[in-house]
N, CA, C and O atoms as a Tripos MOL2 file, in Angstrom:
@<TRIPOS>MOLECULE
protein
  272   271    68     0     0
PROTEIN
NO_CHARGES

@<TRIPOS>ATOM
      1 N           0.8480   -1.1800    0.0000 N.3       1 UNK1
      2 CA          0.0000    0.0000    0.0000 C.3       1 UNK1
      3 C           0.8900    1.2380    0.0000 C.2       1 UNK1
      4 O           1.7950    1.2460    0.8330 O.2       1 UNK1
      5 N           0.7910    2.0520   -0.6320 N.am      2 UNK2
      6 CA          1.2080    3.3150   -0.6870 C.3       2 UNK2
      7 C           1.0400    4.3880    0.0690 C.2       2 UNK2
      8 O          -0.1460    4.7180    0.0450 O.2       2 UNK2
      9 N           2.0110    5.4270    1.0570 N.am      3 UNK3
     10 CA          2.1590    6.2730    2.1550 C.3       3 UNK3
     11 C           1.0280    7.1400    1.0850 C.2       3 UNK3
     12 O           0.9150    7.2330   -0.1370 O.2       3 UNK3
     13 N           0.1340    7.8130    2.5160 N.am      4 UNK4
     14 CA         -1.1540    8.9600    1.8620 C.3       4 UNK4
     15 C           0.4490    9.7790    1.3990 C.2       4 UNK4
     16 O           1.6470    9.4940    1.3980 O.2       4 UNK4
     17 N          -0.4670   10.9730    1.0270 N.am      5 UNK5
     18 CA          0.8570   12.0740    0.6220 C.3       5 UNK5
     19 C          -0.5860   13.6640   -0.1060 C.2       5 UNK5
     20 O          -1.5350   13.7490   -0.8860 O.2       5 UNK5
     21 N           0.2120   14.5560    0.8510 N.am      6 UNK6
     22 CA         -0.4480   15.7280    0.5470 C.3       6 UNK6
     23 C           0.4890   16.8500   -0.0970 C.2       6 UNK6
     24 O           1.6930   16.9550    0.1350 O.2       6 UNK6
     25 N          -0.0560   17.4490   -0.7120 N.am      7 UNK7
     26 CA          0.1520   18.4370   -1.7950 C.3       7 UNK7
     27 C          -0.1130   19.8730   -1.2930 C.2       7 UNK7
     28 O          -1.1910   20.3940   -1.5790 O.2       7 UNK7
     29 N           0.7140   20.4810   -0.6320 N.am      8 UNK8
     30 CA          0.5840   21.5090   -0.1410 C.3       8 UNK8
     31 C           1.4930   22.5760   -0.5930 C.2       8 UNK8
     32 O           2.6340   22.1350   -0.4580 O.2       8 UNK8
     33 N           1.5320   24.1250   -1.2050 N.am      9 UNK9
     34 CA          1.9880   25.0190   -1.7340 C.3       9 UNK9
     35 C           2.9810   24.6920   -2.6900 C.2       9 UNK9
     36 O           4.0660   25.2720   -2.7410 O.2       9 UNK9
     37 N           2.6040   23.6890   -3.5220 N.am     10 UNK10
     38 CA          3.1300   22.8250   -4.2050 C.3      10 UNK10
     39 C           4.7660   22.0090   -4.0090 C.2      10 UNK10
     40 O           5.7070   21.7630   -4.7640 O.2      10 UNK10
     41 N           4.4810   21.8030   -2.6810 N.am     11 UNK11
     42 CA          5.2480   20.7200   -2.3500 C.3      11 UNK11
     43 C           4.8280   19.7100   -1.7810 C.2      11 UNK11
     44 O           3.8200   20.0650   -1.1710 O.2      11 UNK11
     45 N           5.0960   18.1500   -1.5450 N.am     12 UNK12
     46 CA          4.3920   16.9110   -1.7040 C.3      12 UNK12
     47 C           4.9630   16.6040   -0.0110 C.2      12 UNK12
     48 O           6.1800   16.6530    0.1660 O.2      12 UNK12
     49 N           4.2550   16.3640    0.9220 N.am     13 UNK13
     50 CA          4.5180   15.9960    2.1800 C.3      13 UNK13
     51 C           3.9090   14.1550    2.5330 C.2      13 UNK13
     52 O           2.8820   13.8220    1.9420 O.2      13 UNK13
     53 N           4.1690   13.7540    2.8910 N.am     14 UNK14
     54 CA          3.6290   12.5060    3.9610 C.3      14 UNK14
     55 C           3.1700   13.0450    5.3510 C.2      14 UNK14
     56 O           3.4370   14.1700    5.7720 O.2      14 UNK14
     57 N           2.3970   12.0310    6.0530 N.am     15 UNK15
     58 CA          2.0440   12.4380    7.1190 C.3      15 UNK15
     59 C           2.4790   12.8380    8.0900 C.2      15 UNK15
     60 O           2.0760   13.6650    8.9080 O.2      15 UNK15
     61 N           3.8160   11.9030    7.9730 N.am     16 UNK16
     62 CA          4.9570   12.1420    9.2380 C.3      16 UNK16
     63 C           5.8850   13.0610    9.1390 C.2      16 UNK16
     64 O           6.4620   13.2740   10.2060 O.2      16 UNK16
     65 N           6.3090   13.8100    8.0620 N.am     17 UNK17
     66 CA          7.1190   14.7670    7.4160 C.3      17 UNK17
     67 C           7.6170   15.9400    8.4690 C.2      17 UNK17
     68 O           6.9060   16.8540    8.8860 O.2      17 UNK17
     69 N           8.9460   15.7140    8.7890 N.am     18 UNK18
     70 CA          8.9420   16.6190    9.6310 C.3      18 UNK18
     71 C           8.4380   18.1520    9.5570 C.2      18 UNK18
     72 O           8.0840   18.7910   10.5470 O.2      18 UNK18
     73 N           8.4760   18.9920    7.2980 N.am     19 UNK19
     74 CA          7.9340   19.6990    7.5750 C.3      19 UNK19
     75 C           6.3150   20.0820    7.7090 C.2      19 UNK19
     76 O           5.8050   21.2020    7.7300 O.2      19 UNK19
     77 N           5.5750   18.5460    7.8060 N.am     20 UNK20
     78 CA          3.9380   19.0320    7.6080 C.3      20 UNK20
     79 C           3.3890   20.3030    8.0620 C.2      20 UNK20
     80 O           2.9420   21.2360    7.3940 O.2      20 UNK20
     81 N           3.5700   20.0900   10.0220 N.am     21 UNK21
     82 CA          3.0890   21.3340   10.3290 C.3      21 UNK21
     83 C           3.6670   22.6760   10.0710 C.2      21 UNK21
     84 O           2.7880   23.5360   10.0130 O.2      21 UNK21
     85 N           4.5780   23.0140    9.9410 N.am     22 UNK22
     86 CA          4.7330   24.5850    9.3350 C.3      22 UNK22
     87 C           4.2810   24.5330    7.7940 C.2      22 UNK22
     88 O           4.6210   25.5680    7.2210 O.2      22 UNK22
     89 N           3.9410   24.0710    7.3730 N.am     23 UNK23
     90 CA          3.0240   23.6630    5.7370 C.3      23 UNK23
     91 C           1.7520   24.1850    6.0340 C.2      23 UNK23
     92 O           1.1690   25.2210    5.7150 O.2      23 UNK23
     93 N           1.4600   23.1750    6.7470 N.am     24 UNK24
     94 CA         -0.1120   23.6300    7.6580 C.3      24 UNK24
     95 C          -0.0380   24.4200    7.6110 C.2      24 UNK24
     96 O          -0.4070   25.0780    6.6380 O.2      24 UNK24
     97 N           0.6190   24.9950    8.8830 N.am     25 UNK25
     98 CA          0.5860   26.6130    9.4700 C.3      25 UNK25
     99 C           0.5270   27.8750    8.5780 C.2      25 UNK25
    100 O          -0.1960   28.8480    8.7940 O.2      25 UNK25
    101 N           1.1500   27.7670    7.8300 N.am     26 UNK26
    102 CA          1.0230   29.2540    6.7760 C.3      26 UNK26
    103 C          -0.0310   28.9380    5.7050 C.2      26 UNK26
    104 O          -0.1900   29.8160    4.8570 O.2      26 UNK26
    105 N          -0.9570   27.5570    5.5810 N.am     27 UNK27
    106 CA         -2.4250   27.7090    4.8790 C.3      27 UNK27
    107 C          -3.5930   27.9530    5.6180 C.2      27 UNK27
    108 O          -4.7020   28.2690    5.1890 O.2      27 UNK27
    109 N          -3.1730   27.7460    6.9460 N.am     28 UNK28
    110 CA         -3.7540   27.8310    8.1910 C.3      28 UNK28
    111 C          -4.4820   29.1940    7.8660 C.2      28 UNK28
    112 O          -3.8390   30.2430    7.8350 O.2      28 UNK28
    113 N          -6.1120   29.1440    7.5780 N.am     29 UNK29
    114 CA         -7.0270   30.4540    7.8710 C.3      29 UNK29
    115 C          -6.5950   31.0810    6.2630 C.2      29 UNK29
    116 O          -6.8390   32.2530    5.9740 O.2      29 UNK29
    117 N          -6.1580   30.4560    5.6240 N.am     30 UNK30
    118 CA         -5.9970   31.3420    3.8370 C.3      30 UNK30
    119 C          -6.9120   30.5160    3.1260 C.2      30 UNK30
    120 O          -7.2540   29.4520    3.6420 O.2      30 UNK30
    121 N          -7.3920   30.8810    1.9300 N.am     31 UNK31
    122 CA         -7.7400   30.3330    0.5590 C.3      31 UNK31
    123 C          -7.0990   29.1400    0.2580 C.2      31 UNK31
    124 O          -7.7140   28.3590   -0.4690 O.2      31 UNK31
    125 N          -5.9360   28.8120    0.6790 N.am     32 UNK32
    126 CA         -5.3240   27.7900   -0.1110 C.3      32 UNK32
    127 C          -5.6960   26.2710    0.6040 C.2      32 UNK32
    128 O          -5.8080   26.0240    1.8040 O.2      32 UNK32
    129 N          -5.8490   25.3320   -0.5860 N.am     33 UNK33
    130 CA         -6.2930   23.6630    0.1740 C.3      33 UNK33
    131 C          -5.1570   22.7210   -0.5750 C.2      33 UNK33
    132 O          -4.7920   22.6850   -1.7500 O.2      33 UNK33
    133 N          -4.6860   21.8510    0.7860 N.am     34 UNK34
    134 CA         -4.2180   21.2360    0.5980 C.3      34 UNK34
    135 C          -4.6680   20.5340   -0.3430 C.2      34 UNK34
    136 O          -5.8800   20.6210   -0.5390 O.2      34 UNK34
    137 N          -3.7830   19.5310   -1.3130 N.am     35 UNK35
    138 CA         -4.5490   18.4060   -1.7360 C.3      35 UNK35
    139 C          -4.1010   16.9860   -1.2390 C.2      35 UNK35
    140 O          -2.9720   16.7650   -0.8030 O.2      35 UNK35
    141 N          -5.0440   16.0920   -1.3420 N.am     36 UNK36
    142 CA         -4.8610   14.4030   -1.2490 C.3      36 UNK36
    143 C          -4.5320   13.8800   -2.5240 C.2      36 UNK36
    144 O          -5.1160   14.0180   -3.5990 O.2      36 UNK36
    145 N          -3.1450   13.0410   -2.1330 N.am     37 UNK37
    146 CA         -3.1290   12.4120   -3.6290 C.3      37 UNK37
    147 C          -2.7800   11.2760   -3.6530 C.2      37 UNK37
    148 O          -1.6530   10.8090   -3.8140 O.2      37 UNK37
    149 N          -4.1370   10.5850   -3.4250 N.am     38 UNK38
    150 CA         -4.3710    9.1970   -3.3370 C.3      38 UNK38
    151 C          -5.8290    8.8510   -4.6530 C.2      38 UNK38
    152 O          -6.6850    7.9680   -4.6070 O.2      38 UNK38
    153 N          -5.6260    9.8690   -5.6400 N.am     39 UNK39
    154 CA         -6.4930    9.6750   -6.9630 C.3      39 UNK39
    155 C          -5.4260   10.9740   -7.4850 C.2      39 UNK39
    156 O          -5.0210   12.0190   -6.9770 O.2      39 UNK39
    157 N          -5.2450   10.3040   -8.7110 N.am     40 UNK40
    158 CA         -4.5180   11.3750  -10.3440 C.3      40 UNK40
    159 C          -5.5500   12.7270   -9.9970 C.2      40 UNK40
    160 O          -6.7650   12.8790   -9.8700 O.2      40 UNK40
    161 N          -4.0210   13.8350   -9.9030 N.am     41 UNK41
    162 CA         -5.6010   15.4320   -9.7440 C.3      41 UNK41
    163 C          -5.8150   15.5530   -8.6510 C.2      41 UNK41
    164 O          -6.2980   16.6850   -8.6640 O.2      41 UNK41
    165 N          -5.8430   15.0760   -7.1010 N.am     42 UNK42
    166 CA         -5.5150   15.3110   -6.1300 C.3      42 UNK42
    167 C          -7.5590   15.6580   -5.6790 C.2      42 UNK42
    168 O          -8.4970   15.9750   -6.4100 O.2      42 UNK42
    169 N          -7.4820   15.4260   -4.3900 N.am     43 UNK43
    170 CA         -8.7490   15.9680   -3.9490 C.3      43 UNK43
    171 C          -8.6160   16.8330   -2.6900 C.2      43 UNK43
    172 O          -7.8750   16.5860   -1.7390 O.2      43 UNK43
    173 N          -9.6150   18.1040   -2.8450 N.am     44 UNK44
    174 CA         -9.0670   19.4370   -1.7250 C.3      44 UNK44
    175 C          -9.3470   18.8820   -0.2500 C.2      44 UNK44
    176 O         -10.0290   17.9990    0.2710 O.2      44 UNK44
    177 N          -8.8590   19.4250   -0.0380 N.am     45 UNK45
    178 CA         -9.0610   19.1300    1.9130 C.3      45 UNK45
    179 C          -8.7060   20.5560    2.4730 C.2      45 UNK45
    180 O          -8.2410   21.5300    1.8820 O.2      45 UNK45
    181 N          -9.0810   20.3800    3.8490 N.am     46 UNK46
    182 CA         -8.5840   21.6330    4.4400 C.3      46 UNK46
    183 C          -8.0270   21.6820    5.7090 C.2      46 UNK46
    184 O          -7.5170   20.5840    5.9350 O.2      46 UNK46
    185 N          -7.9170   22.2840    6.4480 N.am     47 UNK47
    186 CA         -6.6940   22.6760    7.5580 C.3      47 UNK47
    187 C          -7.2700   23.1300    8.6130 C.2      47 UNK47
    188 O          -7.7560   24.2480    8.7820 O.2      47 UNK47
    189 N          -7.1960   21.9760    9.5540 N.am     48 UNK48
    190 CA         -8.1210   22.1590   11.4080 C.3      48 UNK48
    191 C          -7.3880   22.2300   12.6570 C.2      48 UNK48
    192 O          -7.2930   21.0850   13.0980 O.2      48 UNK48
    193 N          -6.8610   23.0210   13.3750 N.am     49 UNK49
    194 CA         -6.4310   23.0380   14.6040 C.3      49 UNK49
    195 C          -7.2920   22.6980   15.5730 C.2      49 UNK49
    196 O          -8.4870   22.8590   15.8210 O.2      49 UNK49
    197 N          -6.1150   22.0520   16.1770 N.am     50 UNK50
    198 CA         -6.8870   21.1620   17.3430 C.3      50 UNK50
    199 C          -5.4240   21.6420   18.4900 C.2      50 UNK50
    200 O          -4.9030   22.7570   18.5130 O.2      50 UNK50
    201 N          -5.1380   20.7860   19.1020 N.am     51 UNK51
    202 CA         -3.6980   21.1140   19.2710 C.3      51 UNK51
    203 C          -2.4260   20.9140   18.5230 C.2      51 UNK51
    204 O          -1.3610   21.4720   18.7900 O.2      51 UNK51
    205 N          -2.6770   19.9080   17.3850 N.am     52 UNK52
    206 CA         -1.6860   20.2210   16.4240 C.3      52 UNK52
    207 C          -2.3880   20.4490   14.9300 C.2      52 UNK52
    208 O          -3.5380   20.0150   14.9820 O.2      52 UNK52
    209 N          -2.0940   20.9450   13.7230 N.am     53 UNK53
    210 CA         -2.8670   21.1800   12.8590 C.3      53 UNK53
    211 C          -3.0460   20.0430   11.9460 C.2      53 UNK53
    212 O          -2.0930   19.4930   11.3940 O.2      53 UNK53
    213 N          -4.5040   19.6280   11.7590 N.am     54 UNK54
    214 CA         -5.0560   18.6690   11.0090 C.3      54 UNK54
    215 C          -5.2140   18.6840    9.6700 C.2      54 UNK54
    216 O          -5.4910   19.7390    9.1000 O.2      54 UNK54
    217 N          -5.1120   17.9260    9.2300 N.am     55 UNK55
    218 CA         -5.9130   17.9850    7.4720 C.3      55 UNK55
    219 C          -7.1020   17.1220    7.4840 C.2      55 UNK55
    220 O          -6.9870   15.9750    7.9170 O.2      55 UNK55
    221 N          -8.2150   17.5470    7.0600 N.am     56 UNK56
    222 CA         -9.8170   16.9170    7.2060 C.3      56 UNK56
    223 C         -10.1620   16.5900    5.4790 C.2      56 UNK56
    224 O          -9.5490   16.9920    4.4890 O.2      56 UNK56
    225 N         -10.9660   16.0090    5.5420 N.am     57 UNK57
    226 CA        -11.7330   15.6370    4.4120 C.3      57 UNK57
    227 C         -12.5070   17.0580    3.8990 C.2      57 UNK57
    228 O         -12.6990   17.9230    4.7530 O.2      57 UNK57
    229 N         -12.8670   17.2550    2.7660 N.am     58 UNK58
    230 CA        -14.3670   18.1800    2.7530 C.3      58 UNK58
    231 C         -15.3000   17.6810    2.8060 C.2      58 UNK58
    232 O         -15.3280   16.5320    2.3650 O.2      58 UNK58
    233 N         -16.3300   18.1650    3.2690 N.am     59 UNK59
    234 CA        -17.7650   17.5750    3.7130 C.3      59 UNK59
    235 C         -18.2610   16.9680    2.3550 C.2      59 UNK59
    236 O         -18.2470   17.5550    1.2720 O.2      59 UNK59
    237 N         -18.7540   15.5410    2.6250 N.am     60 UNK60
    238 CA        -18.9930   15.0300    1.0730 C.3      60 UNK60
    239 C         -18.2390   14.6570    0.4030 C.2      60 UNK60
    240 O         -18.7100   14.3490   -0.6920 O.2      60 UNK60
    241 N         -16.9150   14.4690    0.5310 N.am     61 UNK61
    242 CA        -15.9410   13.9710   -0.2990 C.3      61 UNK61
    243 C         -15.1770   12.7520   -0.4340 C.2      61 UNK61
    244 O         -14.3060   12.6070   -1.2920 O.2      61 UNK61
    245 N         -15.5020   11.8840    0.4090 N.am     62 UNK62
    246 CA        -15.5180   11.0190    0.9030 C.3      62 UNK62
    247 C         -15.2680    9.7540   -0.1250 C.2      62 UNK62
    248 O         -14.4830    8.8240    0.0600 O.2      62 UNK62
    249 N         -16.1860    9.9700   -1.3190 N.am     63 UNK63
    250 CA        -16.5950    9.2080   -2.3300 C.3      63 UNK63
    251 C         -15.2410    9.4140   -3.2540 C.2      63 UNK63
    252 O         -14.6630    8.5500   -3.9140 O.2      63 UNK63
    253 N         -14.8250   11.1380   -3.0740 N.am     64 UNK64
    254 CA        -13.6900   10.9760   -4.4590 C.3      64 UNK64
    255 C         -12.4910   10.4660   -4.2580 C.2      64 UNK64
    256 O         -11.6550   10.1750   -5.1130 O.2      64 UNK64
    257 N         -12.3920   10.3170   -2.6230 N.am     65 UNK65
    258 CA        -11.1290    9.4110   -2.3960 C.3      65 UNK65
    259 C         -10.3690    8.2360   -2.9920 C.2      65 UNK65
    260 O         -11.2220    7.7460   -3.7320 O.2      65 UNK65
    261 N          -9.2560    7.4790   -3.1130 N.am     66 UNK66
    262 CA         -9.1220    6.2160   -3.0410 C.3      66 UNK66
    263 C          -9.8250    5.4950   -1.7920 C.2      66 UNK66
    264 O          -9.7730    6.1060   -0.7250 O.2      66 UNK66
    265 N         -10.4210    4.3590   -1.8200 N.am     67 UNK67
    266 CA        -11.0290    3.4410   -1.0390 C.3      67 UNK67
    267 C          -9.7610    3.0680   -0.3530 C.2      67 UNK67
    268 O         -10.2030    2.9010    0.7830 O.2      67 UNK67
    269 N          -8.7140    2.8680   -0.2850 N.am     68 UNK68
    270 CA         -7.8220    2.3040    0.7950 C.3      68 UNK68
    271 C          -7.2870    3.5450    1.6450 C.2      68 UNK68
    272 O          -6.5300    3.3600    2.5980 O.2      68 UNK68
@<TRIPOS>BOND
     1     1     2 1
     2     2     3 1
     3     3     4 2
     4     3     5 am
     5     5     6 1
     6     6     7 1
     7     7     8 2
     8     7     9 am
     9     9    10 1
    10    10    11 1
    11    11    12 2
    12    11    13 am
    13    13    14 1
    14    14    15 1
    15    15    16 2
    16    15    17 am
    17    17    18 1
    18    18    19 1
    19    19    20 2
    20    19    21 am
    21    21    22 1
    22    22    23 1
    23    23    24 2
    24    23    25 am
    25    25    26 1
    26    26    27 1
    27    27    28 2
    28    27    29 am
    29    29    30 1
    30    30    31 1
    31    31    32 2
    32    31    33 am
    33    33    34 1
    34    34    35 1
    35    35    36 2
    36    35    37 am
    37    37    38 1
    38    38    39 1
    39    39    40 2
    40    39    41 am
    41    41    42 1
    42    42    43 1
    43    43    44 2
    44    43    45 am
    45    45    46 1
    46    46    47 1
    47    47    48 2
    48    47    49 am
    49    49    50 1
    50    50    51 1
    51    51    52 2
    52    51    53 am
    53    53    54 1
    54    54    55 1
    55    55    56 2
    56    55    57 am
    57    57    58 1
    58    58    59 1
    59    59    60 2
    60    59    61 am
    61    61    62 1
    62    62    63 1
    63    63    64 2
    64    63    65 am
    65    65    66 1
    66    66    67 1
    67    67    68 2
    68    67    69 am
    69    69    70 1
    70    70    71 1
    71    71    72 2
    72    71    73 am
    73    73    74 1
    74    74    75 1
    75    75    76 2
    76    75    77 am
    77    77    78 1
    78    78    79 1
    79    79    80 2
    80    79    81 am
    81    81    82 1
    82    82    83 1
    83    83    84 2
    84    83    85 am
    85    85    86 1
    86    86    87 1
    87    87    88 2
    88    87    89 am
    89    89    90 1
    90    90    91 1
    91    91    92 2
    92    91    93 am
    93    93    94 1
    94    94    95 1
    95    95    96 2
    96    95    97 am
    97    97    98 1
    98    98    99 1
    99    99   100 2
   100    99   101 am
   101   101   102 1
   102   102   103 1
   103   103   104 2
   104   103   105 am
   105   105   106 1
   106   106   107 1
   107   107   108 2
   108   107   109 am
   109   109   110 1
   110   110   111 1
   111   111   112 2
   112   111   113 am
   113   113   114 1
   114   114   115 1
   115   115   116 2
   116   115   117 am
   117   117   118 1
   118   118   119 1
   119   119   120 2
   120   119   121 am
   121   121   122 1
   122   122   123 1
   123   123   124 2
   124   123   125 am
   125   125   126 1
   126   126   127 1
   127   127   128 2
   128   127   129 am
   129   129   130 1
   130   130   131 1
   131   131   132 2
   132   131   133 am
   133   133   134 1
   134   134   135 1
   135   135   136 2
   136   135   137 am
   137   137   138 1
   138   138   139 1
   139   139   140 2
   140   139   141 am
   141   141   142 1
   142   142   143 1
   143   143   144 2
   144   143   145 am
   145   145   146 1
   146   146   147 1
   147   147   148 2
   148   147   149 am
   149   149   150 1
   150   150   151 1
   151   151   152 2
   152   151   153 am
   153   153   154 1
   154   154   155 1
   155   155   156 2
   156   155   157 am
   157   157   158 1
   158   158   159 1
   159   159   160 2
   160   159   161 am
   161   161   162 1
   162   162   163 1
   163   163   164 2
   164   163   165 am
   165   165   166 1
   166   166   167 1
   167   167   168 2
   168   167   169 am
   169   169   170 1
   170   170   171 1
   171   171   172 2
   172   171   173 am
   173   173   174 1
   174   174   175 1
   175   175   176 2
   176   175   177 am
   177   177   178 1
   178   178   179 1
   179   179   180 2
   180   179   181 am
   181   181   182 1
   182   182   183 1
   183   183   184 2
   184   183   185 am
   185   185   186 1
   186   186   187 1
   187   187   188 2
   188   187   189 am
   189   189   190 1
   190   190   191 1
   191   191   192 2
   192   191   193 am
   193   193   194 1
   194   194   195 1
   195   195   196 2
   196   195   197 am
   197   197   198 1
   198   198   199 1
   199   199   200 2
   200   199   201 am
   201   201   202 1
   202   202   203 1
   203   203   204 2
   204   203   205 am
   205   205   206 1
   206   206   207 1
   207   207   208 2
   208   207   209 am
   209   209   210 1
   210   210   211 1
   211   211   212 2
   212   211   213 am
   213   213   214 1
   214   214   215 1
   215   215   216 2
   216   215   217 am
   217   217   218 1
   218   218   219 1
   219   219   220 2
   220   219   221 am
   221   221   222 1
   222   222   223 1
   223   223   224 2
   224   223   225 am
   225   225   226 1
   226   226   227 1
   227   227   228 2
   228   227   229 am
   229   229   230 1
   230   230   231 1
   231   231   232 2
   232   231   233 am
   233   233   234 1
   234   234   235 1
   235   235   236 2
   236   235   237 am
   237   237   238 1
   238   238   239 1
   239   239   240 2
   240   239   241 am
   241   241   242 1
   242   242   243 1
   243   243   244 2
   244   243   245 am
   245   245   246 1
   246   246   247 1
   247   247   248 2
   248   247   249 am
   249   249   250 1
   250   250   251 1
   251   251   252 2
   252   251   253 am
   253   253   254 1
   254   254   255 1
   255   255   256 2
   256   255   257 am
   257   257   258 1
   258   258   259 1
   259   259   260 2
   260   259   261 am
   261   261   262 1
   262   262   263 1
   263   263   264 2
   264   263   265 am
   265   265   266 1
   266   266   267 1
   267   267   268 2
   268   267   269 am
   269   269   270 1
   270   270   271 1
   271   271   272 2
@<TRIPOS>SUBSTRUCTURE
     1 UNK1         2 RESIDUE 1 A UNK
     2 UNK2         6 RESIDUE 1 A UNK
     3 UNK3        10 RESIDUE 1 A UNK
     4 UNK4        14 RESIDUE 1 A UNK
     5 UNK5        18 RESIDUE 1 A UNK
     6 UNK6        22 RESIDUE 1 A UNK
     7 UNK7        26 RESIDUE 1 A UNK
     8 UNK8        30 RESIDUE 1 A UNK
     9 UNK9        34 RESIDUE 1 A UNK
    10 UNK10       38 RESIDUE 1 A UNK
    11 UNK11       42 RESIDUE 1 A UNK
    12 UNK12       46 RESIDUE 1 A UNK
    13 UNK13       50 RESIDUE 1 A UNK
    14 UNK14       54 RESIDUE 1 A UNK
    15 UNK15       58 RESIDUE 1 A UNK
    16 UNK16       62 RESIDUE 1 A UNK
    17 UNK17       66 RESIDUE 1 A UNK
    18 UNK18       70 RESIDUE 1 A UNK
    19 UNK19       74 RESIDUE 1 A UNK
    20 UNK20       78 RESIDUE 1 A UNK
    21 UNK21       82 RESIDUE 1 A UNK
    22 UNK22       86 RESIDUE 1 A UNK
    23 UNK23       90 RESIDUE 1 A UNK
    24 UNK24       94 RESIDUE 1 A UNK
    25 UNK25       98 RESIDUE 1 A UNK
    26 UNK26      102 RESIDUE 1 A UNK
    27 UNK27      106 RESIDUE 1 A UNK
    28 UNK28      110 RESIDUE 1 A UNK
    29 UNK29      114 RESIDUE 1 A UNK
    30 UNK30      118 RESIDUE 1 A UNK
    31 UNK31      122 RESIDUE 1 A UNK
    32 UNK32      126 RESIDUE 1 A UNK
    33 UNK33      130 RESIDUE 1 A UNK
    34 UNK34      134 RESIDUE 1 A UNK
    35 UNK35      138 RESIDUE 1 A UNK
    36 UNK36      142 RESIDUE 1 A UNK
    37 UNK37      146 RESIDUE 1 A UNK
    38 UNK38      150 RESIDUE 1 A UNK
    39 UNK39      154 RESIDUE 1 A UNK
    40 UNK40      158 RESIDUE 1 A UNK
    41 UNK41      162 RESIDUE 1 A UNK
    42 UNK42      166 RESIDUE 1 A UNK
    43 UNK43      170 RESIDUE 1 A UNK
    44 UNK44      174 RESIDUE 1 A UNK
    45 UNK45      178 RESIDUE 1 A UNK
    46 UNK46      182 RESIDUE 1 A UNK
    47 UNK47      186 RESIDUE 1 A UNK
    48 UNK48      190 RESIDUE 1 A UNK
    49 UNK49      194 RESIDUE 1 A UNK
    50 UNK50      198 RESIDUE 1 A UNK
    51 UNK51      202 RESIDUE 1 A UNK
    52 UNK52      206 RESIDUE 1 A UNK
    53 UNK53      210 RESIDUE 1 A UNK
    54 UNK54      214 RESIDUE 1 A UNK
    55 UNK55      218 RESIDUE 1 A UNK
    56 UNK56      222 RESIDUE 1 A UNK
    57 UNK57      226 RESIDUE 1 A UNK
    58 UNK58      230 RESIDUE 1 A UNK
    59 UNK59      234 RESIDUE 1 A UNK
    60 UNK60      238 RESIDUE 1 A UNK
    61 UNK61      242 RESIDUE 1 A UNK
    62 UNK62      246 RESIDUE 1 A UNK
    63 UNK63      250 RESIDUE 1 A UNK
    64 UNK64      254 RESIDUE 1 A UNK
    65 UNK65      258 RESIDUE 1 A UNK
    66 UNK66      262 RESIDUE 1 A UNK
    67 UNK67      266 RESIDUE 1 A UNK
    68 UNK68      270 RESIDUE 1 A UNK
């Protein structure tokens, strides 16, 4: 199976990436969405603080994912 991997200010992170969160952080509250690229073309997501900053699904999107 293949590591997820997000697409953020057009650079390609993994989950564990040491730089995810400062990636986060400066889309944090802007226009800009990460993408998922676990389908060709990527699908948007967006950016949730909690105590560390999250990447969420969009509501409904669920379907355009890859199934794994």
């Amino acid at each position: 199976m293949e590591e997820q991997r997000f697409l953020i200010n057009g650079e390609v992170y993994a989950p564990h990436d040491p730089g995810l969160q400062d990636a986060l952080a400066r889309v944090y509250d802007t226009p800009a969405r990460p993408l998922c690229l676990c389908v060709d073309g990527g699908v948007e997501m967006y950016v949730s603080k909690f105590r560390d900053f999250v990447i969420k699904r969009m509501p409904e999107s669920g379907t355009e994912h890859a199934p794994t």
